[in-house]
C-alpha positions as CSV (number, residue, x, y, z in Angstrom):
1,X,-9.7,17.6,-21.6
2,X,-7.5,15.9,-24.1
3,X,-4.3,16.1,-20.8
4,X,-7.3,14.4,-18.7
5,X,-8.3,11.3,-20.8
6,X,-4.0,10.6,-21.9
7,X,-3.9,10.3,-18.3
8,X,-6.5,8.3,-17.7
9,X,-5.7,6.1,-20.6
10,X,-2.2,5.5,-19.0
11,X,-3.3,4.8,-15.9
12,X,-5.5,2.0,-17.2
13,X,-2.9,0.3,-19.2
14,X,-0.2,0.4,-16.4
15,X,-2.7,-1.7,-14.4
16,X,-3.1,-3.9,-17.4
17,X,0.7,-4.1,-17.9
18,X,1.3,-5.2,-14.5
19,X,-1.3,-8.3,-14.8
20,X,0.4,-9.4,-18.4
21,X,3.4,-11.6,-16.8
22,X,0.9,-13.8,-15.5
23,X,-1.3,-16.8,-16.6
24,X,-5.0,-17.0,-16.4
25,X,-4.6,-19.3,-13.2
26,X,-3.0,-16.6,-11.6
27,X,-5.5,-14.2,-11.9
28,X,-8.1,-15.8,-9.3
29,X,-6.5,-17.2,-6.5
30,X,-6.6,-15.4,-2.8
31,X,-4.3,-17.2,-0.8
32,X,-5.8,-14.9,2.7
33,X,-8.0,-12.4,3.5
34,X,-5.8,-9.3,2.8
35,X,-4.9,-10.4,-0.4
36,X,-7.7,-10.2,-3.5
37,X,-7.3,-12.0,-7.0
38,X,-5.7,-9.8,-9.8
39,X,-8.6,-10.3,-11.8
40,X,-11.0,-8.9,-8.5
41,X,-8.4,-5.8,-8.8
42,X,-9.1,-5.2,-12.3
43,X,-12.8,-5.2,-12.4
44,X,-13.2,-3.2,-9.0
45,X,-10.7,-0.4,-10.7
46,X,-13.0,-0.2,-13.3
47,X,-16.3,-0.2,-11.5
48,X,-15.2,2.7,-9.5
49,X,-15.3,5.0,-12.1
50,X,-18.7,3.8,-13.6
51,X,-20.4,3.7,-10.0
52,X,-18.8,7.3,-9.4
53,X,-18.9,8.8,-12.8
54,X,-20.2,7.4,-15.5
55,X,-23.6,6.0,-14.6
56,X,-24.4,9.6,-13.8
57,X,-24.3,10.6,-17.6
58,X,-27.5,9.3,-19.5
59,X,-26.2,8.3,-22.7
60,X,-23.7,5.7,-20.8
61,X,-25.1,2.2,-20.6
62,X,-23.6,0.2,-17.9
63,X,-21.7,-3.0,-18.7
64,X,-23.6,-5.3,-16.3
65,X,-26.1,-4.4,-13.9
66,X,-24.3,-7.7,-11.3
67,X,-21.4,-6.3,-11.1
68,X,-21.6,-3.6,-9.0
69,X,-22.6,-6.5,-6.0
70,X,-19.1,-8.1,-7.4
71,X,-16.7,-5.4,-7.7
72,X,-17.6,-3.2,-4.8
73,X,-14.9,-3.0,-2.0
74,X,-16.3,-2.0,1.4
75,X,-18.7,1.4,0.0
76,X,-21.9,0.8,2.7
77,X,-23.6,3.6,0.7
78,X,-23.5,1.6,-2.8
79,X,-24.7,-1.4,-1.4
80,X,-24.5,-4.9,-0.5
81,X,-21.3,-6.9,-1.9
82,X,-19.0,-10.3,-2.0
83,X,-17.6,-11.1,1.2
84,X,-13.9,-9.9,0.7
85,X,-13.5,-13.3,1.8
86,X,-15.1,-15.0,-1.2
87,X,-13.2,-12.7,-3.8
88,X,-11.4,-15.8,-4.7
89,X,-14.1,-18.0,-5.0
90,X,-15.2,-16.5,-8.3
91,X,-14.8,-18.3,-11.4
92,X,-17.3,-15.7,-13.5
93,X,-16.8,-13.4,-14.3
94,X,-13.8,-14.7,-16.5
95,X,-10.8,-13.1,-16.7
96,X,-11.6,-12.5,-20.7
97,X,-14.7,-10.6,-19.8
98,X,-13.4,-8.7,-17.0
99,X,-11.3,-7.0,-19.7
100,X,-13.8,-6.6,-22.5
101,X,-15.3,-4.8,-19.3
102,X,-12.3,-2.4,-18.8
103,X,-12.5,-2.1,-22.7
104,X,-16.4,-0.7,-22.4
105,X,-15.8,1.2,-19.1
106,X,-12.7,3.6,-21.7
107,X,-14.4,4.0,-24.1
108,X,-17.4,5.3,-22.5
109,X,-15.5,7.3,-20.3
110,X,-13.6,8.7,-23.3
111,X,-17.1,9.6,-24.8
112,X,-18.4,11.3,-22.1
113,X,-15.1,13.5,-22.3
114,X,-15.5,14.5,-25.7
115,X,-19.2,15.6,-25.1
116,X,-19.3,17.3,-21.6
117,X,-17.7,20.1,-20.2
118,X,-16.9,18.7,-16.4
119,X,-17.1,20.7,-13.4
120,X,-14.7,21.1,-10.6
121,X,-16.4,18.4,-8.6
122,X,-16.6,16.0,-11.7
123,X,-13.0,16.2,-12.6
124,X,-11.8,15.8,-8.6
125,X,-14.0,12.4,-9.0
126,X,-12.0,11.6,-12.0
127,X,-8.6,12.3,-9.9
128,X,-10.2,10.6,-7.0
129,X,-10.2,7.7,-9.6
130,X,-7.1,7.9,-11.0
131,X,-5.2,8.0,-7.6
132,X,-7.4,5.0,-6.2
133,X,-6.1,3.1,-9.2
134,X,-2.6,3.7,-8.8
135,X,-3.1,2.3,-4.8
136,X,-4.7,-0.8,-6.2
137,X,-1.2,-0.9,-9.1
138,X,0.8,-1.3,-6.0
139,X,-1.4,-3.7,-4.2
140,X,-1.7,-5.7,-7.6
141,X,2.2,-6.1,-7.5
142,X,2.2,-7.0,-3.8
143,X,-1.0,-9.5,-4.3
144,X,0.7,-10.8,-7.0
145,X,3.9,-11.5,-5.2
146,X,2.3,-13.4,-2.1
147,X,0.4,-15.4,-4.5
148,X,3.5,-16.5,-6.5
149,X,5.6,-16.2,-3.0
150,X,3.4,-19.4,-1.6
151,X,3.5,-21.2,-4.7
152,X,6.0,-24.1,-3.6
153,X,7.4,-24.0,-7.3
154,X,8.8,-20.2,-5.9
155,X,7.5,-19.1,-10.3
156,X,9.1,-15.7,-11.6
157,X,7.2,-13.5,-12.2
158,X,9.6,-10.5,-14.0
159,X,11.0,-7.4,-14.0
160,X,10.1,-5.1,-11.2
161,X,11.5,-1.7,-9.8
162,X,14.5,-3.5,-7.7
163,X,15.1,-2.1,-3.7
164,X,18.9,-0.2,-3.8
165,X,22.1,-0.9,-0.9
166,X,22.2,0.8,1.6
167,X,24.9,3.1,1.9
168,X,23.8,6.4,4.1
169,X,24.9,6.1,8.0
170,X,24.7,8.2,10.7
171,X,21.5,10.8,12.0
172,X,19.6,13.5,11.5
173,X,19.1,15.6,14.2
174,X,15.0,17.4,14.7
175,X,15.7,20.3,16.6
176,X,13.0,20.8,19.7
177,X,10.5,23.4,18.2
178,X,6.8,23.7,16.9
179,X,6.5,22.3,13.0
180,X,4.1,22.3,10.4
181,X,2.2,19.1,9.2
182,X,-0.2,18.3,6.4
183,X,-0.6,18.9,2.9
184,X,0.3,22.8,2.3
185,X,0.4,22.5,-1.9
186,X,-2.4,22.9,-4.4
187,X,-1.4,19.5,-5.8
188,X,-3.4,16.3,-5.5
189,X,-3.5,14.9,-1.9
190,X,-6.4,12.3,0.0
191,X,-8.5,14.3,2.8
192,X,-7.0,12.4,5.6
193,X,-3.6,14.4,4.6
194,X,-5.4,18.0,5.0
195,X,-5.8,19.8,8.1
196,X,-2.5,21.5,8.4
197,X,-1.5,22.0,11.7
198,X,1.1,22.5,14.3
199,X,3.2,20.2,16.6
200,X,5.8,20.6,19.0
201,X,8.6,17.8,18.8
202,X,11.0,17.3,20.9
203,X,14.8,17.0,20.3
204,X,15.4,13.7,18.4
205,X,17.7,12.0,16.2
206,X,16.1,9.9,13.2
207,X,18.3,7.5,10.8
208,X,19.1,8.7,7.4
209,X,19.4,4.9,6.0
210,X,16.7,1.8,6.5
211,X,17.4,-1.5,8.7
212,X,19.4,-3.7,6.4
213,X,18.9,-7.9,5.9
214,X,22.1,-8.1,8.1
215,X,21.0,-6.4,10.7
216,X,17.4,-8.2,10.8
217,X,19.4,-11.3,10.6
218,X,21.1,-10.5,13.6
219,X,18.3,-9.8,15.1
220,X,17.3,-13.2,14.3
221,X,20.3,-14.9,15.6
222,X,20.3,-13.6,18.7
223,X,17.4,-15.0,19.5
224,X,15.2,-12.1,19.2
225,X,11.9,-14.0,18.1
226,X,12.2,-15.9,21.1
227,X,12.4,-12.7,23.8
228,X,8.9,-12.1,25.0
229,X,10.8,-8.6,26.7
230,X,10.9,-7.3,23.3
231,X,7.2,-7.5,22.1
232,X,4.2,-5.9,23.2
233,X,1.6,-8.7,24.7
234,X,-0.4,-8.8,21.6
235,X,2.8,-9.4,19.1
236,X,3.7,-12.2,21.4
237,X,0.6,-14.2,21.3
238,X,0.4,-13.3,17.4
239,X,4.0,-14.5,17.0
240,X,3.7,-17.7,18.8
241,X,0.2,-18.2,17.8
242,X,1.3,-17.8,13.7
243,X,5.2,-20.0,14.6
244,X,6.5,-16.8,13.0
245,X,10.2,-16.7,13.3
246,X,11.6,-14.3,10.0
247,X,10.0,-11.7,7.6
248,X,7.6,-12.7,5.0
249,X,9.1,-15.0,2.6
250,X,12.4,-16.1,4.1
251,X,13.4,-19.2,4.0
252,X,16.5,-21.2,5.7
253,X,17.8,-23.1,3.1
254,X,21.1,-25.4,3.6
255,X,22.4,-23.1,6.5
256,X,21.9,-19.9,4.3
257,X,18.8,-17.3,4.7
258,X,16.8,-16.9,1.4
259,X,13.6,-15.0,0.4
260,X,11.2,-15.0,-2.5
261,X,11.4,-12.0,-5.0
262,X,9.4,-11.4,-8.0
263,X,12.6,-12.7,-10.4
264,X,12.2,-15.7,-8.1
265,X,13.8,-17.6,-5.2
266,X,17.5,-15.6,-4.6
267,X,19.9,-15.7,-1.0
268,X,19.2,-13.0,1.2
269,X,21.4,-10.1,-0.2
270,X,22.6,-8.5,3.7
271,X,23.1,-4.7,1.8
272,X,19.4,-4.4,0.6
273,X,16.6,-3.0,3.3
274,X,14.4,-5.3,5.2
275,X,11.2,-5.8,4.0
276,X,7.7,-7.4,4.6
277,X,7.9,-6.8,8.4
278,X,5.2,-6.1,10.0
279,X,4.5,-3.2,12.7
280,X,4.9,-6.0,15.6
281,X,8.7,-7.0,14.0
282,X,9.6,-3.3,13.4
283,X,9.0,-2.3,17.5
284,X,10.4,-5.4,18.9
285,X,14.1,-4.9,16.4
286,X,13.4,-1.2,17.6
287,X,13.7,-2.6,21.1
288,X,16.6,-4.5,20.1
289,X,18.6,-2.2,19.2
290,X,17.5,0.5,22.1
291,X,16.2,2.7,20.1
292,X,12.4,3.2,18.6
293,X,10.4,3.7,15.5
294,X,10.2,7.5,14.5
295,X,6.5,9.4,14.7
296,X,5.1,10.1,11.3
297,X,5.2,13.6,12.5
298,X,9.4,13.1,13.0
299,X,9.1,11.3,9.7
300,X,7.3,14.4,8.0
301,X,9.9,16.7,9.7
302,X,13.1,15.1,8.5
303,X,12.3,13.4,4.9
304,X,13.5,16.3,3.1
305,X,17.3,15.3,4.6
306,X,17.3,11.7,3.7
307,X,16.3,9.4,0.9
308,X,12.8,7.7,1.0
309,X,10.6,5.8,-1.2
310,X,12.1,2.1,-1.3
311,X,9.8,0.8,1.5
312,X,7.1,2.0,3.6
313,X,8.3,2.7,6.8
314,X,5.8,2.1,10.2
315,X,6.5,4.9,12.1
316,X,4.7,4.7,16.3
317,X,1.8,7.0,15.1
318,X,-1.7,5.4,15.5
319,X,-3.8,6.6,12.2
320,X,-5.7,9.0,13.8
321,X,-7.7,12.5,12.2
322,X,-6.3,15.9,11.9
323,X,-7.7,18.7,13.5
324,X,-11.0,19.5,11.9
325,X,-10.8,16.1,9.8
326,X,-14.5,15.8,8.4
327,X,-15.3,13.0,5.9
328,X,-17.4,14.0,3.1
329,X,-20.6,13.4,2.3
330,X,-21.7,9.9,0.8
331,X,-19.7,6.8,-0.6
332,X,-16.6,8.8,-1.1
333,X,-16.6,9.5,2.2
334,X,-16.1,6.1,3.4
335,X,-12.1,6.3,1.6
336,X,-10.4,6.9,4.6
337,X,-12.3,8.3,7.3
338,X,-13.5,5.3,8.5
339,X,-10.9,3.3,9.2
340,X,-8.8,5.6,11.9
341,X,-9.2,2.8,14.3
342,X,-6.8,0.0,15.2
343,X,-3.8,0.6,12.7
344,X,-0.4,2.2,12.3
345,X,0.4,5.4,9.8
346,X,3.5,4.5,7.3
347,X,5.3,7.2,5.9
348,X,7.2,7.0,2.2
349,X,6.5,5.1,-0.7
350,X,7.6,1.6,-2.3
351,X,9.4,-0.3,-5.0
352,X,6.0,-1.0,-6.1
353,X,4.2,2.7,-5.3
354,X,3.1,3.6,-8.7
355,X,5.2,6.8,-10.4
356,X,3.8,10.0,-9.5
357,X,1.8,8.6,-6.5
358,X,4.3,9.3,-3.5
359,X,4.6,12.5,-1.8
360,X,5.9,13.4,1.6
361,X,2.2,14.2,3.6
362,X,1.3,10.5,2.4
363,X,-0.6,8.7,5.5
364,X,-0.2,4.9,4.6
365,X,-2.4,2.5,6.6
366,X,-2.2,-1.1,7.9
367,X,-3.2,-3.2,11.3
368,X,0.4,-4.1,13.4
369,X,0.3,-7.7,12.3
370,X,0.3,-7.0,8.2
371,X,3.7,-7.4,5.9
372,X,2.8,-8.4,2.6
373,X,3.1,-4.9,1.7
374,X,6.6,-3.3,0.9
375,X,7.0,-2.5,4.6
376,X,10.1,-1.8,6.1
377,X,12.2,-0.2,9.2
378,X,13.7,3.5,10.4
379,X,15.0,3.9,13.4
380,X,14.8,7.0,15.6
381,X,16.5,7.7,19.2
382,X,15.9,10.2,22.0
């Protein structure tokens, strides 16, 4: 058990590392719905694995009986909650108690491990855990970046894992033929990735490199944003209704294209992928260029031949069950089954994925319209 709490213990300080950069303002502002305050992120990480696991052991006293009603997410089966909408409404608890919280929530948890010998289904909780918090380390960075990114004062907020130039051209050609999809190894993977099964492709071409700044600002140049042939019905109204006219965070400045990073405001470098488009921007540039965004299935196929894991790429792929998908029983059930409605898959990883948390069966999920995330484009042809 001692390989099982190290882990856990570095899990729960990288979440804690990622928060230190900022000031205790920072930690509870929600600029929009889809982004939560830091501080929500680091008390509903903790939470999960008291409501999951540790309230089940006797001798484990829970921090605060309240906080369950704060800290739960969307879990029908726990209970009633915030509104997601008033997660940055909350002043209390502070951000100081929040971590004397976390503090309580390792140390029992690192109790219980020295007295218990876990079974199968305890220990998957625990890994259930451990990969939930790595999702909410990348949404922390990306919450934390829209929060500083619509602060007029454009603040830095440090060091992060920077995207690389783009240097790959040309195709990679799927041969027509049946293929296998889903997670085949014993290794760690969510249950909307099992269900392997076969599909037939046909004959296609996908790009071995990402859509660049210069080419998106082509795109821009020629008018793009203002073709209603490129754009489904619903990205249209969406586009015109929000006066979007560039990716999250750019800004013309002087004659000269520049976006917000996390080392601050910086001129568009042209070599570096595209990022924070949404699902909407990525069909329409598709379009564009007359070609089209790649199934996740395609995706699947050919990401052993080309290099992946700067940006998550929307592939055409509704999020939709496996064959034989079943949720499980109870809360935990509620993960990912029930949202296969209404959203696009994304295949890869990001800049701000957490290490060890990418793998090449990884279904992503977001509605068309969203781009705060790391979310970027691949084209495919044929």
């Amino acid at each position: 058990m001692s390989d099982l709490l190290e882990r856990f213990l570095s899990v729960r300080q990288r979440t804690e590392e990622i928060c230190a950069p900022l000031q205790t303002e920072d930690y509870v502002v929600q600029p929009i719905v889809d982004v939560s305050p830091p501080k929500w992120h680091l008390g509903h990480t903790t939470w999960f694995f008291e409501e999951f696991f540790l309230k089940h052991f006797p001798e484990y006293a829970l921090y605060n009986d309240q906080f369950a009603f704060v800290f739960n997410s969307y879990y029908e089966n726990v209970g009633a909650r915030v509104m997601r909408t008033d997660r940055g409404n909350l002043s209390r608890p502070s951000v100081q108690e929040i971590y004397a919280y976390r503090k309580h929530v390792n140390a029992g948890f690192e109790s219980v491990l020295t007295q218990h010998e876990l079974s199968t289904e305890q220990i998957n909780v625990i890994n259930i855990g451990l990969n939930h918090e790595q999702q909410h380390q990348e949404l922390l960075v990306t919450d934390i970046k829209y929060i500083l990114g619509n602060n007029p004062l454009f603040p830095v907020y440090g060091d992060s894992k920077q995207l690389y130039k783009e240097t790959d051209s040309g195709f990679i050609k799927i041969e027509e033929g049946i293929y296998e999809i889903g997670h085949q190894a014993e290794s760690f993977c969510y249950d909307n990735e099992l269900g392997e099964h076969s599909v037939f492709l046909y004959e296609s071409e996908i790009s071995k490199r990402l859509v660049t700044n210069q080419e998106f600002i082509q795109f821009i140049e020629d008018g793009a944003y203002g073709d209603s042939n490129l754009w489904h019905a619903e990205a249209w109204d969406w586009l015109n209704k929000s006066n979007i006219r560039s990716p999250e965070y750019w800004h013309k400045i002087e004659g000269k294209w520049h976006y917000y990073t996390l080392q601050g405001l910086k001129e568009v470098d042209p070599h570096l992928p595209a990022i924070h488009v949404s699902y909407y921007e990525a069909f329409a540039f598709a379009e564009w260029k007359g070609m089209r965004l790649p199934t996740e299935f395609e995706w699947e196929v050919a990401a052993k031949n080309f290099n992946w894991g700067q940006v998550w790429e929307w592939t055409e792929s509704a999020y939709l069950p496996y064959p034989g998908y079943k949720k499980a029983a109870g809360a935990l059930g509620e993960y990912n089954g029930k949202f296969m409605v209404n959203q696009k898959v994304l295949r890869g990883a990001s800049v701000a994925t957490a290490e060890n948390h990418s793998r090449r069966t990884y279904r992503n999920f977001f509605h068309p319209n969203l781009r705060w995330q790391f979310t970027g484009i691949r084209l495919a042809k044929k």
